[in-house]
MIPA-393653 format. One line per 5 residues: number of its first residue (from 1); their letters; for each residue x, y, z of C-alpha. Coordinates in Angstrom, 3 decimals, padded with zeros to 6 digits. Example, Ala and Ser with C-alpha at 12.3 -4.5 7.8 and 13.67 -1.06 7.14 Angstrom:
1	AS	012.300 -004.500 007.800 ~ 013.670 -001.060 007.140;
***
This chain:
1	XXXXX	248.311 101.322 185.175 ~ 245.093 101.648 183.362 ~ 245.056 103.229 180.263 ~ 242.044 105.693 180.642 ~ 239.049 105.528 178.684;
6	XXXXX	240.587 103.207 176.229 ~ 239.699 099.672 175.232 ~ 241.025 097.004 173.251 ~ 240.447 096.379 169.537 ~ 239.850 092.968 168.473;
11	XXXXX	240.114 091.817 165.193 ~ 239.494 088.073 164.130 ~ 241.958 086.802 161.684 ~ 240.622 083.552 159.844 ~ 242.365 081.186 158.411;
16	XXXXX	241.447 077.773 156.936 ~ 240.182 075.303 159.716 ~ 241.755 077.658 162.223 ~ 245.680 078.509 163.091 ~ 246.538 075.105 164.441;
21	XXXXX	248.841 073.911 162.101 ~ 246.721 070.474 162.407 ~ 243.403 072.312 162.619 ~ 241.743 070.670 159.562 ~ 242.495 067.653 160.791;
26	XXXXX	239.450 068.513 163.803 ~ 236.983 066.605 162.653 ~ 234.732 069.567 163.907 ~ 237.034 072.203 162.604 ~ 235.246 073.945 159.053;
31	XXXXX	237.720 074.350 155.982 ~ 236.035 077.770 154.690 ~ 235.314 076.939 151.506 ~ 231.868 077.657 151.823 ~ 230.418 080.966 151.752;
36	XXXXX	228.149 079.896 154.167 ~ 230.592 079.447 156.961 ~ 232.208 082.753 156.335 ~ 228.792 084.535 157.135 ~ 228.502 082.349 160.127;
41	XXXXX	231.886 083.155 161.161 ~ 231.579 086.876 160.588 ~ 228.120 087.235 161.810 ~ 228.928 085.193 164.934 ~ 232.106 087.982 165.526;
46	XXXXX	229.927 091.059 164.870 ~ 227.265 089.873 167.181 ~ 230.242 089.404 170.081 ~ 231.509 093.260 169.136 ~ 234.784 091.996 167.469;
51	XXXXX	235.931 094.791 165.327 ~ 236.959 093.654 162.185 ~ 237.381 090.727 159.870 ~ 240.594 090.186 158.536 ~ 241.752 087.891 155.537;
56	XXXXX	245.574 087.270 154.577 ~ 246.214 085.879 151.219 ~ 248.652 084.070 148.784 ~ 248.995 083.893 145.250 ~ 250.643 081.058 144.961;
61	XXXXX	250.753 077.050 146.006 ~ 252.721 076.572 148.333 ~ 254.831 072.829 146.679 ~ 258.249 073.741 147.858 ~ 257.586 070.576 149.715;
66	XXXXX	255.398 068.697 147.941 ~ 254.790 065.944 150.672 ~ 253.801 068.152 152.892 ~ 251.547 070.513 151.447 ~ 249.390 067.475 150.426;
71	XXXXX	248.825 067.163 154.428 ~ 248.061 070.988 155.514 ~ 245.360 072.862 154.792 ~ 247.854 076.131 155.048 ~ 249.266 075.480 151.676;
76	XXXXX	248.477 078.803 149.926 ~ 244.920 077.329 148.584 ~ 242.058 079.388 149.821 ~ 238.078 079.164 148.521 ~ 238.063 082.601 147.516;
81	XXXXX	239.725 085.966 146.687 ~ 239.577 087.882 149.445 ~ 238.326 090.984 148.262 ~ 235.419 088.942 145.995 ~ 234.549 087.530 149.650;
86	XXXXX	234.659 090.291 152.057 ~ 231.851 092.094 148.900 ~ 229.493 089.423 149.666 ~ 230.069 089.619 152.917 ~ 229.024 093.349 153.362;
91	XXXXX	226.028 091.893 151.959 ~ 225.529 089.959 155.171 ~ 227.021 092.164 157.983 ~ 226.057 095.733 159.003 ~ 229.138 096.809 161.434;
96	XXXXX	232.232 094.685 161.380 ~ 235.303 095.930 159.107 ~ 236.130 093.879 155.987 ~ 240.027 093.463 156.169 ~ 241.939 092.118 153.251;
101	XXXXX	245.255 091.683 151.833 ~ 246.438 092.637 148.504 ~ 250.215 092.448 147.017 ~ 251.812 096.163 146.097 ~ 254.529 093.774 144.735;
106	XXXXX	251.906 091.946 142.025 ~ 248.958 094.195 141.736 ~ 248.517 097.311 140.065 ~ 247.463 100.704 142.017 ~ 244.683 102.086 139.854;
111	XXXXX	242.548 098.581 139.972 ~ 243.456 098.066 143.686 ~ 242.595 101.833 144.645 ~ 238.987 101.358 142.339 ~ 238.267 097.421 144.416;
116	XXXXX	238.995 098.795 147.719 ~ 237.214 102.231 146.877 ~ 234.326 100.079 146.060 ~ 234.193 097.824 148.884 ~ 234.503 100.959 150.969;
121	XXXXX	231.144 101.919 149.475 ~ 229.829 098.959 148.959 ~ 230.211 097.993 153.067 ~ 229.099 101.890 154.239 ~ 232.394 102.624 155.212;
126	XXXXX	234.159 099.349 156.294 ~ 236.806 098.196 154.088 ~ 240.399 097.877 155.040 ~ 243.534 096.960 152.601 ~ 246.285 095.085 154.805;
131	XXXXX	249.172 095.721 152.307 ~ 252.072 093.214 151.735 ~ 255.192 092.556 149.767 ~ 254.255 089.126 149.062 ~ 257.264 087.170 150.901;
136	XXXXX	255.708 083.822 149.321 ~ 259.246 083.655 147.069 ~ 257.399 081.541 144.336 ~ 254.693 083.962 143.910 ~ 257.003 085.848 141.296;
141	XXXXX	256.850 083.017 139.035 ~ 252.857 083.648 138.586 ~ 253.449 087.000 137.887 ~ 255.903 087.152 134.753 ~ 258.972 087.144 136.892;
146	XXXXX	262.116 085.378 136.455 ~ 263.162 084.979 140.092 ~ 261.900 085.807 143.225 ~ 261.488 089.890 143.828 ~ 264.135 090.558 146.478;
151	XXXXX	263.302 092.051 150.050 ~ 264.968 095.582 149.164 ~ 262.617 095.913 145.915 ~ 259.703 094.691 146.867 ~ 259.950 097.264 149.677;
156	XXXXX	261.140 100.185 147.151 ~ 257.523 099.297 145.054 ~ 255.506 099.101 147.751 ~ 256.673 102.641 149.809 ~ 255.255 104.414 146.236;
161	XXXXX	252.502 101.933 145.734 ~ 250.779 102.554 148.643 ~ 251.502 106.886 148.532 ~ 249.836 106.028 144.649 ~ 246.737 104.344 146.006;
166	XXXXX	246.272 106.979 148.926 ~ 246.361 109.643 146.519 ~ 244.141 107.995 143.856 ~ 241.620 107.940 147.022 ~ 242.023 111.305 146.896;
171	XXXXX	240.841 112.361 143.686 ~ 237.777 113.420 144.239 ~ 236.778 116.214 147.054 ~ 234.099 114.572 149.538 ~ 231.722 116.744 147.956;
176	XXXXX	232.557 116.934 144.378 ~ 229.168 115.461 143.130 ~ 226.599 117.722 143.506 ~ 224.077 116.284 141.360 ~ 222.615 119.937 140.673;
181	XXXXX	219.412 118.003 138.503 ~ 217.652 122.417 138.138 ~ 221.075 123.407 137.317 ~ 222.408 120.343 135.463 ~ 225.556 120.038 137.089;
186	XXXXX	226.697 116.531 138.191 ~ 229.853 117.197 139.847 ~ 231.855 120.223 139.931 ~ 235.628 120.491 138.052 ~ 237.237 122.694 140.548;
191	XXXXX	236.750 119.924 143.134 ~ 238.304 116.652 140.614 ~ 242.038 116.263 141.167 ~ 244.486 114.733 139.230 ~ 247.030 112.556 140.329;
196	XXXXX	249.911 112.858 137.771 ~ 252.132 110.868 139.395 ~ 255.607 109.830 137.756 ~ 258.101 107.578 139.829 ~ 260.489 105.096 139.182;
201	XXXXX	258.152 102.017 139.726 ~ 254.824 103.608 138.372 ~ 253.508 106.380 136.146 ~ 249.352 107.157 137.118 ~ 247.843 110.015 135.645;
206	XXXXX	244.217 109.969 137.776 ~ 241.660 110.610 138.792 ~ 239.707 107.708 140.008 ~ 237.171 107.045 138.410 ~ 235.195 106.716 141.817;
211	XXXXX	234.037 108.991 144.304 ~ 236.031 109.661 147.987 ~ 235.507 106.701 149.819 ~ 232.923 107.177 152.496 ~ 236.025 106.645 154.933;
216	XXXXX	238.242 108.873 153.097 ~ 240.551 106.365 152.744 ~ 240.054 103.127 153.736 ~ 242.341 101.897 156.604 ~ 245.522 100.658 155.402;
221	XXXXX	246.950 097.909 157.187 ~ 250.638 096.703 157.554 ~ 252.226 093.655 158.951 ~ 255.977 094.223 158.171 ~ 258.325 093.495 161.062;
226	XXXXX	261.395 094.153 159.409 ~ 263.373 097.246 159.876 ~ 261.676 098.515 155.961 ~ 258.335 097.035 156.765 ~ 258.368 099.381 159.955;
231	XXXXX	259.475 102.477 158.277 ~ 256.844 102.176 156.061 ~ 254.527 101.589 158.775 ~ 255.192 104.627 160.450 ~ 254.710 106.488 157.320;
236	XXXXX	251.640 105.455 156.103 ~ 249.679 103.042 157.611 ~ 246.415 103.208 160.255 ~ 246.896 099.638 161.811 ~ 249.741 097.396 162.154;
241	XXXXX	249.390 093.574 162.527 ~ 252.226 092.314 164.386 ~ 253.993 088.726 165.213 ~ 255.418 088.600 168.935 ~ 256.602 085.396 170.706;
246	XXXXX	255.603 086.979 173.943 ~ 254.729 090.767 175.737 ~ 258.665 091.254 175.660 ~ 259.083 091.881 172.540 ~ 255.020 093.133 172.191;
251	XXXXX	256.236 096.046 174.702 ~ 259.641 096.953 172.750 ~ 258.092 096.878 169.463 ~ 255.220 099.198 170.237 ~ 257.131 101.545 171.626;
256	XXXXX	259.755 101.404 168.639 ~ 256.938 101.681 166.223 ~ 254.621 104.646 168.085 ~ 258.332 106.637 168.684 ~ 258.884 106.814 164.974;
261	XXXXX	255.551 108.356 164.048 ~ 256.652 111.915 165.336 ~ 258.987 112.264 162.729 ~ 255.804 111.875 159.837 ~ 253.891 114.847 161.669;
266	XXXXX	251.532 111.813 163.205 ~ 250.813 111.405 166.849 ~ 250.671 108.012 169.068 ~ 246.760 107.344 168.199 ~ 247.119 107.857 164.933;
271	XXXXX	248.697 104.305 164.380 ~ 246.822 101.176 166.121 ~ 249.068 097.841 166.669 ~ 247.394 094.838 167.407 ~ 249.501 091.437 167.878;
276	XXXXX	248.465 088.232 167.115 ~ 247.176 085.908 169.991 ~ 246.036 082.616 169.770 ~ 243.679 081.496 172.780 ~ 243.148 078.275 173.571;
281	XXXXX	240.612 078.125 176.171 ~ 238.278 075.855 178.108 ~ 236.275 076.202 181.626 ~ 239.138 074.916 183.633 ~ 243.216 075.012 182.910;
286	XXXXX	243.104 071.208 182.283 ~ 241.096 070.832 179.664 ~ 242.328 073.874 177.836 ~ 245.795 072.327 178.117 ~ 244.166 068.703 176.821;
291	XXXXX	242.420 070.826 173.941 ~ 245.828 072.248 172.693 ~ 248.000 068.096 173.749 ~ 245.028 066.898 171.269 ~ 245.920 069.431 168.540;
296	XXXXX	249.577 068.831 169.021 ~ 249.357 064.815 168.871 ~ 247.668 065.435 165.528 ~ 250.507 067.798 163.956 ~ 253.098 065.251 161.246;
301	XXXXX	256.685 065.727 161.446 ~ 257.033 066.094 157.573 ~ 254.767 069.186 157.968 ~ 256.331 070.574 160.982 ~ 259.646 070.502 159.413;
306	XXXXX	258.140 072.186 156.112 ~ 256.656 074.796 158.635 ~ 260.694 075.208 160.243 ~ 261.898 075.227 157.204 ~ 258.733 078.438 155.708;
311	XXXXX	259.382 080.443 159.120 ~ 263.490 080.223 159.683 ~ 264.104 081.480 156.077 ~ 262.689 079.211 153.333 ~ 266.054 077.328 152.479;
316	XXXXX	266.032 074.187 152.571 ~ 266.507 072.195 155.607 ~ 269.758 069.582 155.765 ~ 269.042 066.588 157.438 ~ 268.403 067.088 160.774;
321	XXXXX	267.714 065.532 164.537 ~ 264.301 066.204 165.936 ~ 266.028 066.173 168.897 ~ 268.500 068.319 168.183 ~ 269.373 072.434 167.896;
326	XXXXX	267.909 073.708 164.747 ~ 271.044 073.829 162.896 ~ 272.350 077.439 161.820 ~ 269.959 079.267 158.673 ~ 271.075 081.685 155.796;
331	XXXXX	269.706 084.983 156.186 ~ 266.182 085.448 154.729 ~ 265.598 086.948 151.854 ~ 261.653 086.670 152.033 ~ 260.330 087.029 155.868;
336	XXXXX	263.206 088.901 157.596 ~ 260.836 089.656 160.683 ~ 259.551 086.507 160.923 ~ 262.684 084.472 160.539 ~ 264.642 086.648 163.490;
341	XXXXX	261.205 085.802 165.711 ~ 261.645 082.384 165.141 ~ 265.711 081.858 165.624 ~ 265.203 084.113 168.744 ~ 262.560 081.555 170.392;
346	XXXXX	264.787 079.099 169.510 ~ 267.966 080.245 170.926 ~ 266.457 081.610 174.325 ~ 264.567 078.637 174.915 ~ 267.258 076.334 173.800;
351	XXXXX	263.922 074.549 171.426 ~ 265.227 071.192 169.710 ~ 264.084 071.158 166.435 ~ 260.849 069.066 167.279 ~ 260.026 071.330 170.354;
356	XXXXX	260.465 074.615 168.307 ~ 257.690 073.358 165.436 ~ 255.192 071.909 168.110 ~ 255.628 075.506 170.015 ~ 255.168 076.847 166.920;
361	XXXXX	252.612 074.750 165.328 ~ 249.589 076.471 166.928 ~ 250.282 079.778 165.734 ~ 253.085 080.193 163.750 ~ 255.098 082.314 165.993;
366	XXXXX	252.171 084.462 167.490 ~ 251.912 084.401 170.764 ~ 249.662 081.421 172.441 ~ 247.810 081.806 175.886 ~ 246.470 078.398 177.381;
371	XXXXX	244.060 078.848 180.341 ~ 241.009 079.627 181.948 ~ 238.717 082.517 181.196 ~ 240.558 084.351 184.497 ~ 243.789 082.997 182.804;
376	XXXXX	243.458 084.709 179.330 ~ 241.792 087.903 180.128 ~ 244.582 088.207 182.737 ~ 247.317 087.987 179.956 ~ 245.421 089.889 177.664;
381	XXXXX	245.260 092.813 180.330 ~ 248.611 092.866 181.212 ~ 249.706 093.499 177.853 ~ 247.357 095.891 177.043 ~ 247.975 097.758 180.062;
386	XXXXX	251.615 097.449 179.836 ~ 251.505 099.272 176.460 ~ 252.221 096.160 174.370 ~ 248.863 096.654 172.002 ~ 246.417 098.678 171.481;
391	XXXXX	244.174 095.225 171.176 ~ 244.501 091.873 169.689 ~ 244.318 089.810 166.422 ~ 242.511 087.241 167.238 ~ 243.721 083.127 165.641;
396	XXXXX	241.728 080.324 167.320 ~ 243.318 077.452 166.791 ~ 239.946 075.863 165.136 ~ 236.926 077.058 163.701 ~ 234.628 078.198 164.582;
401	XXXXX	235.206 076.016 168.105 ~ 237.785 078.472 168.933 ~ 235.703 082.310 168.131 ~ 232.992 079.979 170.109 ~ 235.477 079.268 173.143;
406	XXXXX	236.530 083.152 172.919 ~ 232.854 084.455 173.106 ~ 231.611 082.542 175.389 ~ 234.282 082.215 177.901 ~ 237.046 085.695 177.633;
411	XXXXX	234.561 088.250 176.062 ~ 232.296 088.378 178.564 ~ 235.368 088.401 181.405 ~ 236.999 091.359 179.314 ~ 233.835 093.331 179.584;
416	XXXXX	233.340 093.147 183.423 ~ 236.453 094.592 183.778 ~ 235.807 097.262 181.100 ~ 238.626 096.377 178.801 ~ 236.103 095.799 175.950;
421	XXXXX	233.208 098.062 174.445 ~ 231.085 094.705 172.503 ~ 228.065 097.399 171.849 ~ 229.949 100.047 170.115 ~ 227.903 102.386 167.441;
426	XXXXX	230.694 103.104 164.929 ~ 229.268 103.409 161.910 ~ 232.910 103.441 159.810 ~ 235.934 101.023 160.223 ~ 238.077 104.023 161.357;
431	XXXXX	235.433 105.076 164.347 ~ 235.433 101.656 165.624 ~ 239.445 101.743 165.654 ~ 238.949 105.213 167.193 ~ 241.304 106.735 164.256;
436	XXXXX	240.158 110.162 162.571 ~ 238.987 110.485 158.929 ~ 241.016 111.842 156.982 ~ 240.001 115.735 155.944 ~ 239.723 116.932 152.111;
441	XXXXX	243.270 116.871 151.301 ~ 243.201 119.669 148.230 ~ 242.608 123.609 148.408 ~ 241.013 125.322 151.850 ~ 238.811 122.335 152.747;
446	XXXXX	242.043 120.991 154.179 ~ 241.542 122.531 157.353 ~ 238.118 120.619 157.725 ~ 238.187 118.208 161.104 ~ 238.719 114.798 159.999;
451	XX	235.732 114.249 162.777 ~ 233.506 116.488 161.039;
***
């Protein structure tokens, strides 16, 4: 049934060389560390209408297997800080939202709430933090830690990390600086707020020492899967990024996550999920299914076993068959979504070990559609319509050959059939994701619409 007046979001999640495990091994595929392919990439989405630009991050190597992070470019090395990027970037773009992440579990709220505040401004209103726990187990060592955080606490900081950072956000009514030159007033007291927060992982007096975003608040973004990730989801956050094998478990995790929101005071569009979906595409279904055979033939077992061994829990693998069942994994302590996504696929597809990384090579778990331009917009509309999304991350395998593919082949198939708005006028992040702003949240300026 369609879903009246609504169309999809699209975000475009980049990644080194693309989300082929392989990818940089594309002779044409770029490595992005450039800044010069970055504003090709970004201008080249916000051209097509994609809605946002969205960077994930790691602050660490990634050596647990040294042999094979010498022969993937997804190793944990990127050519840039996100949030350093996504500034110069607003330089270069006028409408797409900047998207990055930041750790709650190894950052600290006042300086994240002042570089996200500032990108806000900096962008005219387009920044948006996707928050994480950091599951990257090594990442503690970089960070003063003797051993890796564990799930429970990492998800114990981050619940009053995030209510810190929103509230720091909030320090300043929308209107506080009135710049009264006659008068010679520059902002007014009664409208400064102080945060005084005390809790047991952080103590933040306030107030920013930045004015309201022009968004309010930026977005805040959340990928969590696991039972705590979605709880604090619900709670808090505007958008959700989301792994699913398939629309099965797209459909039963949207409506798990949108049926909790009730119980926060929030309603069913205040919350935006978008899964990740890699397209592999070409004119006919032939030649998409030789683009993703010639990806696949280029993929070495030593790094799909190091990529078994990152998504099914981060032990260590025994010695194993290729051609064998994935033998039985100790229960994450890291990636709890990801690793029940994974031993799922697995055990419903009855995957040997070397089938399960080559399905899982070209996205990681995310869901992969091979076909035609009828194919994928088909697949992309059933979800949608089926309530599985409220839109799509996009991961092409390559880049930029896969945003090009995308473009020039889906978009222009998703927008006959009215499933995609590529000429929108949002001037904000949250008007393109059709989410309100968020009104003054101190003294009788609360009642303000978040519209107005």
């Amino acid at each position: 049934m369609r879903r009246r007046g609504e169309t999809m979001i699209l975000g475009l999640f980049v990644h080194p060389a693309g989300h082929h495990l392989a990818a940089w091994r594309d002779p044409a595929a770029w490595t992005l560390r450039r800044l010069d392919e970055h504003v090709a990439l970004a201008r080249q989405a916000e051209a097509a209408g994609i809605d946002l630009y969205f960077l994930a991050d790691f602050v660490e190597v990634q050596l647990e297997s040294p042999a094979a992070a010498s022969r993937k470019a997804h190793n944990g090395v990127y050519g840039f800080e996100p949030l350093t990027l996504l500034s110069a970037l607003a330089t270069a773009t006028s409408r797409i939202g900047l998207v990055a992440t930041a750790s709650t579990s190894f950052s600290d709220p006042y300086v994240l709430a002042r570089q996200y505040a500032s990108l806000d401004h900096l962008s005219g209103g387009r920044a948006g933090w996707n928050a994480v726990t950091s599951a990257d187990p090594g990442a503690a060592f970089n960070f003063g830690h003797q051993r890796p955080i564990p799930h429970a606490e990492r998800y114990a900081r981050a619940e009053e990390f995030v209510d810190v950072v929103r509230g720091l956000w909030d320090s300043w009514d929308d209107d506080a600086f009135v710049e009264d030159r006659i008068g010679g007033q520059f902002f007014d007291a009664d409208r400064l707020h102080h945060l005084d927060h005390v809790g047991a992982h952080f103590r933040v007096r306030g107030p920013l020492n930045i004015p309201r975003p022009p968004q309010g608040r930026p977005v805040v973004v959340q990928a969590g899967s696991s039972e705590p990730g979605k709880a604090l989801a619900a709670r808090t956050a505007d958008l959700v990024f989301t792994a699913q094998s398939g629309p099965e478990g797209a459909i039963a995790f949207y409506a798990d996550l949108k049926g909790r929101l009730p119980a926060h005071g929030r309603s069913p569009n205040d919350l935006k999920i978008l899964p990740g979906v890699v397209p592999i595409v070409a004119s006919t279904r032939k030649e998409a299914q030789a683009k993703l055979e010639a990806l696949q033939a280029l993929v070495d077992p030593v790094v799909g076993l190091d990529l078994l061994r990152n998504l099914s829990g981060g032990a260590p693998l025994p010695p194993v068959d290729l051609d064998g069942p994935l033998p039985d994994r100790p229960p994450s302590q890291t990636a709890q979504g990801r690793q029940s996504l994974v031993l799922e696929l697995a055990r419903r597809e009855r995957l040997s070990v070397r089938q399960l990384y080559q399905r899982l090579a070209p996205g990681r778990g995310h869901w992969q559609v091979v076909g035609d331009p009828i194919e994928v917009a088909d697949a992309l509309e059933a979800m949608f319509e089926a309530h599985g999304c409220d839109g799509f991350n996009l991961m092409p395998a390559t880049l930029p050959g896969g945003l090009t593919d995308f473009v020039d082949l889906v978009l222009p198939e998703l927008s006959r059939r009215g499933l995609v708005d590529t000429d929108k006028r949002a001037a904000s992040l949250r008007e393109r994701l059709g989410l309100l702003r968020p009104a003054w949240p101190h003294g009788p300026q609360a009642a303000v619409s978040a519209a107005s």
